[in-house]
KEBADO-217722 format. One record per residue (C-alpha): x, y, z; residue number from 0; residue in three letters. Coordinates in steps of 0.25 Angstrom, whole numbers, always signed. Layout:
<recs>
   east  north     up    n  res
      X      Y      Z  NUM  ala
...
</recs>
This chain:
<recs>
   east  north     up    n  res
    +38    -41    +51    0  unk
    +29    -55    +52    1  unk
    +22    -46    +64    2  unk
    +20    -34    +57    3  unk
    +15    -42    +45    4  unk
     +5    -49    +55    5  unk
     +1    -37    +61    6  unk
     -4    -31    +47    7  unk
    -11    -43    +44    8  unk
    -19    -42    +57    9  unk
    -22    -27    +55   10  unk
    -26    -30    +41   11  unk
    -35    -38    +45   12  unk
    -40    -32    +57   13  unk
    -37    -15    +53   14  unk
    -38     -7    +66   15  unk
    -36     +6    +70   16  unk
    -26     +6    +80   17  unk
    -13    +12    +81   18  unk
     +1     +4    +84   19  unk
     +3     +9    +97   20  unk
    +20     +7    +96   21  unk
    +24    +21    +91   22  unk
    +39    +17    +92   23  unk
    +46    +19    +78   24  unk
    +55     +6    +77   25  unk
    +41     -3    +77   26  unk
    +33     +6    +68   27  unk
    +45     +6    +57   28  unk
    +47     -9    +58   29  unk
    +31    -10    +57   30  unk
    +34     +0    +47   31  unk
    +45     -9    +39   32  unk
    +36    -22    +41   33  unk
    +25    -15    +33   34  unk
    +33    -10    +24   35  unk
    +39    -23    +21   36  unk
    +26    -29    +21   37  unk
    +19    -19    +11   38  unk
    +29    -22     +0   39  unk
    +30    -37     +3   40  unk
    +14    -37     -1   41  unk
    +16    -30    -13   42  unk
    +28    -40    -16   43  unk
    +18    -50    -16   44  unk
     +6    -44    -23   45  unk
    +17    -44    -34   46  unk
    +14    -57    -40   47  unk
     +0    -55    -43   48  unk
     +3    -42    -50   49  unk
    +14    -50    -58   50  unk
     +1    -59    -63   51  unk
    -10    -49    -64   52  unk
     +0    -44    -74   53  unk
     +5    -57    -80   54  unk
     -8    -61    -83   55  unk
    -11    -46    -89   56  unk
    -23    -44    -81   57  unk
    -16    -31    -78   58  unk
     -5    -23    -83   59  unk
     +2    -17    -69   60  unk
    +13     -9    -79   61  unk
     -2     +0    -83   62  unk
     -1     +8    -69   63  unk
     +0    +20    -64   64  unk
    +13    +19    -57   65  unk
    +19    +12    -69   66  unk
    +16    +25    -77   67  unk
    +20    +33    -64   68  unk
    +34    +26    -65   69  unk
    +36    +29    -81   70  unk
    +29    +43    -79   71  unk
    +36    +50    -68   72  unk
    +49    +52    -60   73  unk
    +53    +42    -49   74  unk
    +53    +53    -39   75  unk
    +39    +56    -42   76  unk
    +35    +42    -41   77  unk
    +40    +41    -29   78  unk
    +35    +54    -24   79  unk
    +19    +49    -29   80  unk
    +22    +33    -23   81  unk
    +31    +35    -11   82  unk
    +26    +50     -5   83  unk
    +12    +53    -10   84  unk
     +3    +42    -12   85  unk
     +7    +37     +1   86  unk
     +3    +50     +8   87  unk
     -8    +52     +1   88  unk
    -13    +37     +0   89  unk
     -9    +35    +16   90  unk
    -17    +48    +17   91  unk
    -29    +43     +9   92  unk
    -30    +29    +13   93  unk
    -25    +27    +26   94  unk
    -26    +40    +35   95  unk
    -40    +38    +36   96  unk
    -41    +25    +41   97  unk
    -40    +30    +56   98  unk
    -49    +36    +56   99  unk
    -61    +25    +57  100  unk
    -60    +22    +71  101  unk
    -71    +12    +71  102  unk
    -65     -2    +68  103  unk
    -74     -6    +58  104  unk
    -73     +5    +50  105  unk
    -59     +7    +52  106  unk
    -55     -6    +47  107  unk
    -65     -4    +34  108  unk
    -58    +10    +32  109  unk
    -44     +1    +33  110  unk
    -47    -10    +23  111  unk
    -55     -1    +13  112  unk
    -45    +11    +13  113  unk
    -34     -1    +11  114  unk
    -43     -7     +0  115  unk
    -45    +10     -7  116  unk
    -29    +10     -6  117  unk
    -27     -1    -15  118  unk
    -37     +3    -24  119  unk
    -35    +17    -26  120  unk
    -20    +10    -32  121  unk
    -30     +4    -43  122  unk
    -28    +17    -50  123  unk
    -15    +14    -55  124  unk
    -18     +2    -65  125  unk
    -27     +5    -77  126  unk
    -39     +0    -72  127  unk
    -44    -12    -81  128  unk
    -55    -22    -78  129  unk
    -41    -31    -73  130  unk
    -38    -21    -64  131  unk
    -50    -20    -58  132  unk
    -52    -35    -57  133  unk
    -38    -35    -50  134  unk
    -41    -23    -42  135  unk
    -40    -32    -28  136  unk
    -25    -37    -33  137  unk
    -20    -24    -41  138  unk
    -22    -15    -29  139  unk
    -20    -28    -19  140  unk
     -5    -21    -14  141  unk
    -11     -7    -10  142  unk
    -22    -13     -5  143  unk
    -14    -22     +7  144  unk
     -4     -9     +7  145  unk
    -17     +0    +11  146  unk
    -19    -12    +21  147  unk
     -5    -11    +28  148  unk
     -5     +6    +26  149  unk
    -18     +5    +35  150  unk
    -11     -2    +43  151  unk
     +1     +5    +48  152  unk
     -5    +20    +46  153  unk
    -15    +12    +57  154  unk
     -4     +9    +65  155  unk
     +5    +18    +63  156  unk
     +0    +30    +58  157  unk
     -2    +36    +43  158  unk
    +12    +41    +42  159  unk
    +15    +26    +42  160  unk
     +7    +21    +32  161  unk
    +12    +33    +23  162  unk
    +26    +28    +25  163  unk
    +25    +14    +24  164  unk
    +15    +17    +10  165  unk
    +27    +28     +5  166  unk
    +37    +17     +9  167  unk
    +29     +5     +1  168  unk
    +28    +13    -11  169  unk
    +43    +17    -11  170  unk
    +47     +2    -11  171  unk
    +40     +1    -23  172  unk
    +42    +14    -31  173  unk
    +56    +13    -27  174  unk
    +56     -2    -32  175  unk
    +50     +1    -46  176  unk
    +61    +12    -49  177  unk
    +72     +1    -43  178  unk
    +65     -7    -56  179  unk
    +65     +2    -66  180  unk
    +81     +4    -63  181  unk
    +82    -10    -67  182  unk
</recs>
């Protein structure tokens, strides 16, 4: 894991377009699993400052839009929406075409700006106050790095990849919030 997790920090720091030439399925689903873990760990640790954005009553995370998706509409079609099409269609949007900058320069600003469009486009869910545009950087912080480590395994591995390991992020969480609400 400690590899994979340094192998990610190089590559954010450095994006380039080069394929992981080891095709052998054991070392892409332990990369796989590393990631995975890795993604959610991130967002485990945003936690805290959404705890005090929210303590402080800068802004009220219970006004968005997946918070009226959960009171609004069945669990299956949550799910369907969080787990099976916005990562197609994000994977689709925001990181198939990332390959397709070949030069290094562009291809690394084509990394970090769809990464940065990624996280923002997520802005859409809160009610968009003068707090929340302040705290844009922070309140879209998670999906920004996620975009980050999506680029970098549909890089790597291939766009499938990055379409599974975003479905299986999501599920952890939209399976997570309806473990809450049994409780």
């Amino acid at each position: 894991m400690k590899e994979t997790f340094n192998e990610l920090i190089a590559y954010l720091r450095n994006p380039v377009l080069e394929k992981d030439t080891n095709t052998n399925n054991s070392y892409r689903f332990q990369k796989f699993l590393h990631l995975l873990v890795i993604s959610i760990l991130t967002g485990a640790l945003l936690t805290p400052l959404f705890v005090l954005i929210e303590h402080l009553g800068w802004v009220d995370l219970n006004d968005h839009a997946m918070e009226e998706l959960m009171k609004n509409s069945s669990k299956w079609f949550i799910f369907f929406l969080a787990v099976i099409l916005a990562p197609l269609l994000e994977e689709l949007f925001f990181r198939a075409p990332i390959t397709l900058f070949h030069n290094a320069k562009a291809f690394k600003i084509a990394f970090y700006v769809f990464a940065i469009l990624f996280g923002l486009v997520h802005l859409t869910n809160f009610n968009i106050t003068t707090n929340v545009l302040l705290l844009t950087p922070i309140l879209v912080a998670p999906q920004t790095i996620l975009g980050g480590y999506l680029g970098f395994i549909r890089v790597r591995f291939g766009l499938q990849w990055s379409m599974l390991l975003h479905a299986c992020y999501n599920a952890f969480f939209v399976l997570g919030s309806f473990a809450a609400d049994l409780v």
